[in-house]
Backbone atoms as SQL, in Angstrom:
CREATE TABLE atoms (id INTEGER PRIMARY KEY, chain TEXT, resi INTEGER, resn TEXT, atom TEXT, x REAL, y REAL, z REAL);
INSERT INTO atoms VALUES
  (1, 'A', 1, 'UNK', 'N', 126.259, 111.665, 108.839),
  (2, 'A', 1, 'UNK', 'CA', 125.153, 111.156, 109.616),
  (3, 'A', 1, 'UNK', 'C', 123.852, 111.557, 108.912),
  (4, 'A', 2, 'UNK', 'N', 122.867, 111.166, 109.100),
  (5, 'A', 2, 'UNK', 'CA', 121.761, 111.136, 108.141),
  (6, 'A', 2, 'UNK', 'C', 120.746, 110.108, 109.297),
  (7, 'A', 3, 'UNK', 'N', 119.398, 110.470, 108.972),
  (8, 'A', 3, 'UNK', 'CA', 117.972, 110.127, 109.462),
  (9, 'A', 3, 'UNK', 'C', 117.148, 109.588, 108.194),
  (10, 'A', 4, 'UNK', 'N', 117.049, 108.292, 108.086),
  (11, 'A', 4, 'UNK', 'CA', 116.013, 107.675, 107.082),
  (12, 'A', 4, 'UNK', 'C', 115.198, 106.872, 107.589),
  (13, 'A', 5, 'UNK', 'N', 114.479, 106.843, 107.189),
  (14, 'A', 5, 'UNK', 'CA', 113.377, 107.793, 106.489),
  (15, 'A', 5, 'UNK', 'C', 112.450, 108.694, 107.761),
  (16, 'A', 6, 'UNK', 'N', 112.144, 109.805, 106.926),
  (17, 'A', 6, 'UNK', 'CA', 111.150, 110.766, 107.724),
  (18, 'A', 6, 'UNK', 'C', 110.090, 110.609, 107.123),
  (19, 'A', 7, 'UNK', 'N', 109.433, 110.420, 108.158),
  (20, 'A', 7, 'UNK', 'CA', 107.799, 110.319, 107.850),
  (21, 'A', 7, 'UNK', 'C', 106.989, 111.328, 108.791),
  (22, 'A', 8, 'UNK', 'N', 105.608, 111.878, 107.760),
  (23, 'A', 8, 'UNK', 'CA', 105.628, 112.974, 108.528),
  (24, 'A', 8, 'UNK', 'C', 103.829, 112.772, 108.268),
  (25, 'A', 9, 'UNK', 'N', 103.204, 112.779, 109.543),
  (26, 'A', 9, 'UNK', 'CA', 102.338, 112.169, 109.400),
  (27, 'A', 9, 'UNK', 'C', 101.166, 112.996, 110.000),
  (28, 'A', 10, 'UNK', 'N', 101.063, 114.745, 108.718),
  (29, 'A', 10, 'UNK', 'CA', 99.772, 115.885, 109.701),
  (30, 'A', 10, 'UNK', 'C', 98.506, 115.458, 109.908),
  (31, 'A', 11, 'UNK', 'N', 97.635, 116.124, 110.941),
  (32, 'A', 11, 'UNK', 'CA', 96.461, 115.962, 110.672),
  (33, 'A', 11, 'UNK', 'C', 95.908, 117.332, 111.007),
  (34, 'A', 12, 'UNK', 'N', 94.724, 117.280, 110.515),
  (35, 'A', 12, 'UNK', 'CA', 93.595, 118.954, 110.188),
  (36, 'A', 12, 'UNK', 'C', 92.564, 118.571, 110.531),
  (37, 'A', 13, 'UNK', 'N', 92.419, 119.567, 111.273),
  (38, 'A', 13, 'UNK', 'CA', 90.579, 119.967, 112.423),
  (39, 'A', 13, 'UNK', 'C', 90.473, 120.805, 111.778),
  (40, 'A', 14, 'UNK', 'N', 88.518, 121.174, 111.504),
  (41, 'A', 14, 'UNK', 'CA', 88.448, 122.195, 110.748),
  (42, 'A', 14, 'UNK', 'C', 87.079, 122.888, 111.851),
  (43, 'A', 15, 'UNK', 'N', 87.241, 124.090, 111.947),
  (44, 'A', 15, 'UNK', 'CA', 86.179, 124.478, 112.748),
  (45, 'A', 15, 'UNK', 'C', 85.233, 125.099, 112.179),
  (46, 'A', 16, 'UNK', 'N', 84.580, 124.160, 111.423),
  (47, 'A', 16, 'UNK', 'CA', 83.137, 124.260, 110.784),
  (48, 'A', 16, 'UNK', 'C', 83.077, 123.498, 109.494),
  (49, 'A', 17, 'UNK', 'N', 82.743, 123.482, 108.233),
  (50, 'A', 17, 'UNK', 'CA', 82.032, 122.981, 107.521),
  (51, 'A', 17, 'UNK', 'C', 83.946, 122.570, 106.835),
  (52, 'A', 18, 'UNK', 'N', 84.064, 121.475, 106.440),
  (53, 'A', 18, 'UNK', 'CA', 85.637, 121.487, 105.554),
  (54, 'A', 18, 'UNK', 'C', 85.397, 121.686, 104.218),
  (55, 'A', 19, 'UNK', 'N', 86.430, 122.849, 104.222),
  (56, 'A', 19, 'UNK', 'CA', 86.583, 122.893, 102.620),
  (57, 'A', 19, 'UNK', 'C', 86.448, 121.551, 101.207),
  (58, 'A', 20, 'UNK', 'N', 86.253, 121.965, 100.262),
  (59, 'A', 20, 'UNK', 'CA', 85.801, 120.924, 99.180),
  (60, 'A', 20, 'UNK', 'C', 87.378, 120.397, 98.693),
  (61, 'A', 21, 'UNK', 'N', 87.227, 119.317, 97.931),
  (62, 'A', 21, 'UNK', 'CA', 88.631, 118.405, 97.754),
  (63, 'A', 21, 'UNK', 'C', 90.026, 119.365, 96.533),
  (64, 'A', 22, 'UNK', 'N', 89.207, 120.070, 96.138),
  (65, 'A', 22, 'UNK', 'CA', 90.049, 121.279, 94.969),
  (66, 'A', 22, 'UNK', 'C', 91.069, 122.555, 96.297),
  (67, 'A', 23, 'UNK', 'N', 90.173, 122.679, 97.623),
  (68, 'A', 23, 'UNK', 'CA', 90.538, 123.733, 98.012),
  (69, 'A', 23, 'UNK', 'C', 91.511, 122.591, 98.739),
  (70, 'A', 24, 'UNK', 'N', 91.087, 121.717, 99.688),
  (71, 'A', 24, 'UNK', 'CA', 92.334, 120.602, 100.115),
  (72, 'A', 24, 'UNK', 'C', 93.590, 120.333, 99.641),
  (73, 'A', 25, 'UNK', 'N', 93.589, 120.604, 98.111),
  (74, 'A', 25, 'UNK', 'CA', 94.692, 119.834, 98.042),
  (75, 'A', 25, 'UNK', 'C', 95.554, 121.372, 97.611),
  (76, 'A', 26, 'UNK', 'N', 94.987, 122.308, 97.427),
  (77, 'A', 26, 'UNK', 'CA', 95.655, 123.310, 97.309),
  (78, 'A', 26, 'UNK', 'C', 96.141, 124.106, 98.779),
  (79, 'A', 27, 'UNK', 'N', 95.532, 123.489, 99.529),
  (80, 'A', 27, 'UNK', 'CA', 95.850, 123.742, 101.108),
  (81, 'A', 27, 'UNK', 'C', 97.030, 122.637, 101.368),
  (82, 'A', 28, 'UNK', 'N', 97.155, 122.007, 100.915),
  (83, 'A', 28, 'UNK', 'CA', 98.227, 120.629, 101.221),
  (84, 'A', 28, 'UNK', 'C', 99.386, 121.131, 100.238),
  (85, 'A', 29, 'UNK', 'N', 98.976, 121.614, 99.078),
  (86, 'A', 29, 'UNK', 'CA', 100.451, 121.873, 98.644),
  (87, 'A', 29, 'UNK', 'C', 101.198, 123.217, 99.214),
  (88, 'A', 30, 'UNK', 'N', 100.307, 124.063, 99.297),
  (89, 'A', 30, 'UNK', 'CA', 101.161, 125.483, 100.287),
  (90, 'A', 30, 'UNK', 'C', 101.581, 124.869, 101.887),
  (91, 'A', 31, 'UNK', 'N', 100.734, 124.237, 102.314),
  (92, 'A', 31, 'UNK', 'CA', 101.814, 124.193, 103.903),
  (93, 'A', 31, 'UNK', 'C', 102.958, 123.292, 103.298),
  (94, 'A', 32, 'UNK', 'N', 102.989, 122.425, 101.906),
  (95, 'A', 32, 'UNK', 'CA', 104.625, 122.004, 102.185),
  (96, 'A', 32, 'UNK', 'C', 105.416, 122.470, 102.039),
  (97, 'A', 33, 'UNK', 'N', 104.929, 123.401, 101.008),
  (98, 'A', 33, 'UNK', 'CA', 106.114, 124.733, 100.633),
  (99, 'A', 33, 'UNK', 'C', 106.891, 125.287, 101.648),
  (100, 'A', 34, 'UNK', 'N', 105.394, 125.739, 102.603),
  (101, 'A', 34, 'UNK', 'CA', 106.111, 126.250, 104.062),
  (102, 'A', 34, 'UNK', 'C', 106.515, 125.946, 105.274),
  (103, 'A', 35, 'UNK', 'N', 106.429, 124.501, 105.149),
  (104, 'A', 35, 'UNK', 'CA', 106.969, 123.087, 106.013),
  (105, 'A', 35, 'UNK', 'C', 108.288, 123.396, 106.040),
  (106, 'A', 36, 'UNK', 'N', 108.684, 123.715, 107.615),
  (107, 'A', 36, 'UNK', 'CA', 110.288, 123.410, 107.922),
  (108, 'A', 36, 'UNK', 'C', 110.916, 122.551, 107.603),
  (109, 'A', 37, 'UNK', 'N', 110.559, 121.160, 107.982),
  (110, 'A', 37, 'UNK', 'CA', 110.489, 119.916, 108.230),
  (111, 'A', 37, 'UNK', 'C', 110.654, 119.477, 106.760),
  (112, 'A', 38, 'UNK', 'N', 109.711, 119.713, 105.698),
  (113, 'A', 38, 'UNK', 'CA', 109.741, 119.043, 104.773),
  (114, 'A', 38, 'UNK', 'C', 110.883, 119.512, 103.413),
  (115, 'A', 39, 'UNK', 'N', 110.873, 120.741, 103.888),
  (116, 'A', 39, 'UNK', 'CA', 112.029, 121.811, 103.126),
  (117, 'A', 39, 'UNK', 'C', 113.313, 121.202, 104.166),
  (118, 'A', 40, 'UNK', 'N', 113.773, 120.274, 104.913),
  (119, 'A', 40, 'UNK', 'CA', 115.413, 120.633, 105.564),
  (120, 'A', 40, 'UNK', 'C', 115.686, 118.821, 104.975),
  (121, 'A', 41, 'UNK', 'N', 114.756, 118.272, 104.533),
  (122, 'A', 41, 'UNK', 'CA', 115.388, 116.860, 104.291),
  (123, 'A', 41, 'UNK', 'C', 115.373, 116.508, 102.414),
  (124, 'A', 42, 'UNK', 'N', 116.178, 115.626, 102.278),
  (125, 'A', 42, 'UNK', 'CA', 115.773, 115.424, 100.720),
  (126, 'A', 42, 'UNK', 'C', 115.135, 114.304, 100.361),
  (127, 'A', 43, 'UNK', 'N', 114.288, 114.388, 99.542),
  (128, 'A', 43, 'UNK', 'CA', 113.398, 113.311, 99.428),
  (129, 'A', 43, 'UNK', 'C', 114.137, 111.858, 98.753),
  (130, 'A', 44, 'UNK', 'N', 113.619, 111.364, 99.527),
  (131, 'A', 44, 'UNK', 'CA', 114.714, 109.583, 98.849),
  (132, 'A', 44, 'UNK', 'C', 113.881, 109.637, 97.363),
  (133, 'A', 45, 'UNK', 'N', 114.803, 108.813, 96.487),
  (134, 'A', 45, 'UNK', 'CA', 115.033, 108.223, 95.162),
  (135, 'A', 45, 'UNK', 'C', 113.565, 107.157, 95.293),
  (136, 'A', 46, 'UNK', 'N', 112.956, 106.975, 94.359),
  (137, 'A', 46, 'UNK', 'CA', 112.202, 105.271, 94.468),
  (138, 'A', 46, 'UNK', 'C', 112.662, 104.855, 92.780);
């Protein structure tokens, strides 16, 4: 049994000024690391 496709669709409030686009995307790659969700499925083939 299997679930295709997961789509996972966050969003971010920032309470005050948002960080610049260098600190974003380095904020986007650590929560996937530490994403339950994104760590328990395997990513499809394209």
């Amino acid at each position: 049994m299997a679930m295709t496709p997961v789509i996972l669709r966050p969003m971010c409030q920032y309470a005050g000024e948002a960080p610049d686009s260098v600190l974003i995307e380095k904020l986007h790659h650590r929560a996937h690391e530490l994403c339950f969700i994104a760590n328990s499925v395997t990513e499809m083939q394209k």
